[in-house]
N, C-alpha and C positions, 0 to 999 in steps of 0.2 A: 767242194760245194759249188753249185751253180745257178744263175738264175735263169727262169724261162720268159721268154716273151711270145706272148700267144697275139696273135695278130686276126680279126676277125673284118673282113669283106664285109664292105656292105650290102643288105640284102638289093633284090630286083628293086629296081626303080624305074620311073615315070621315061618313055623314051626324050633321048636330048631335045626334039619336036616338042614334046609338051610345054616345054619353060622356056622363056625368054634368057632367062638367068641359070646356071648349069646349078650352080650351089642351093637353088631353093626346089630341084627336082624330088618329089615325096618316092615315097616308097608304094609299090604296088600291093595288093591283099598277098601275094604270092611272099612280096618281100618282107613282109610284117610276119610271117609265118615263118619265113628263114631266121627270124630274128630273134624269135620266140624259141623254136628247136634249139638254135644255139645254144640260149640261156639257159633251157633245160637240159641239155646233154651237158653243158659243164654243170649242172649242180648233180643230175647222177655220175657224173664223174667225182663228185667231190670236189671239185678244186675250186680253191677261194684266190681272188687276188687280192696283194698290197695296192693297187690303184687301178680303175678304168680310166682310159683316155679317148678321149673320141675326136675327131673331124667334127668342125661347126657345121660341115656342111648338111643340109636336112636331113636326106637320105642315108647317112650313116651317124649323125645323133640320134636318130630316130630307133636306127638297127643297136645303138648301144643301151641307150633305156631300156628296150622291147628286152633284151638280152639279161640287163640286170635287173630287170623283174624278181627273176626264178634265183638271182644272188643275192640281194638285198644289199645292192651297191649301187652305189650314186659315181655316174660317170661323169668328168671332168671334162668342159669343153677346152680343146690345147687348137689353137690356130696352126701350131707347126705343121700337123694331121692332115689339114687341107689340102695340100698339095706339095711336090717336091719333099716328100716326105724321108730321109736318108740313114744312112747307119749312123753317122753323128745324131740325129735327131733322136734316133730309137736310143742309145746310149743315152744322151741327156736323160730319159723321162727314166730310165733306169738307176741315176744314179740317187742311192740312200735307201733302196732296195737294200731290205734283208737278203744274208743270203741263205739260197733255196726257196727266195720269193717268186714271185712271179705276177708279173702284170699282162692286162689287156689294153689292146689298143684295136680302135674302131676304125677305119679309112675305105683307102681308095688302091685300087692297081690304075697304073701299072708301078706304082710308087711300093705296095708291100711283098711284091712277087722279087723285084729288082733287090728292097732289102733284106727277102732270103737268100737268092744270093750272093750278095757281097757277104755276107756273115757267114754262109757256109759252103755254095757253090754248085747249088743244088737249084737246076731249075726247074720251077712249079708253075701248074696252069691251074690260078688261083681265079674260083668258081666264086661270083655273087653268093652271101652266105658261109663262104666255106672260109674255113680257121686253120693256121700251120701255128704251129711250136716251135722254138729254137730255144735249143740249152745255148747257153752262155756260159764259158768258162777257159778264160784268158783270151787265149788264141783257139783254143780247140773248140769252135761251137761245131753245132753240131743239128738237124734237123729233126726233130722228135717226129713228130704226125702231120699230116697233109691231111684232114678231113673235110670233104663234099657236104652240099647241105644232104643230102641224101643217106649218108653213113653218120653226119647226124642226128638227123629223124631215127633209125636205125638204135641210137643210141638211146633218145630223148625217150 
């Protein structure tokens, strides 16, 4: 038995120019779109999560509402998300997971690209929008899907 953690990018957002402040940067019409396909590719996928987590920061609270529209899940703001995000971190929000659950979590690179690989060694050029899987199970994780917004849409 293993758990997955699906980790979704947040969509396009506003350039670092537009905001004084990095964390109140929105999401562009491109990136509300990526946010949306998301949400729909995982519900024609089927897949339900034990809990959404998101980053406070706009731009990807933003991408995980748009996202749990098409789930009829209410995502949880976790400060940890914001940044310096780590495999200890990812672990904590995992623990009391069913197992063969599986959670989402909303964020930032270069924080979720870094915790695919520590967890399995596998490096990703993780795309605004785009979502990776990792089984979890012991020691053996393992790298399920690298999916683009693109091969999203595709899905959605």
């Amino acid at each position: 038995m293993s758990i997955q953690l699906w980790l979704l990018r947040h969509g396009e957002a506003e350039p670092y120019e537009a905001k004084a402040d990095d964390a109140h940067r929105e999401l562009t019409e491109r990136g509300r779109e990526q946010a949306r396909v998301a949400g729909r590719a995982f519900a024609v996928l089927g897949l339900t999560f034990e809990a959404v987590y998101t980053s406070p920061k706009v731009r990807a609270r933003d991408t995980a509402l748009l996202a749990c529209e098409a789930l009829g899940e209410e995502p949880i703001v976790t400060p940890v998300l914001a940044s310096d995000f780590t495999v200890a971190d990812a672990r904590d929000l995992l623990l009391g997971v069913e197992p063969d659950g599986r959670v989402l979590v909303v964020g930032h690179n270069p924080d979720f690209a870094q915790v695919v690989f520590d967890l399995t060694g596998a490096r990703v050029d993780f795309k605004k929008g785009g979502v990776a899987c990792v089984r979890l199970e012991g020691t053996a994780n393992e790298l399920l899907t690298l999916l683009r917004p693109r091969e999203l849409a595709a899905i959605a």
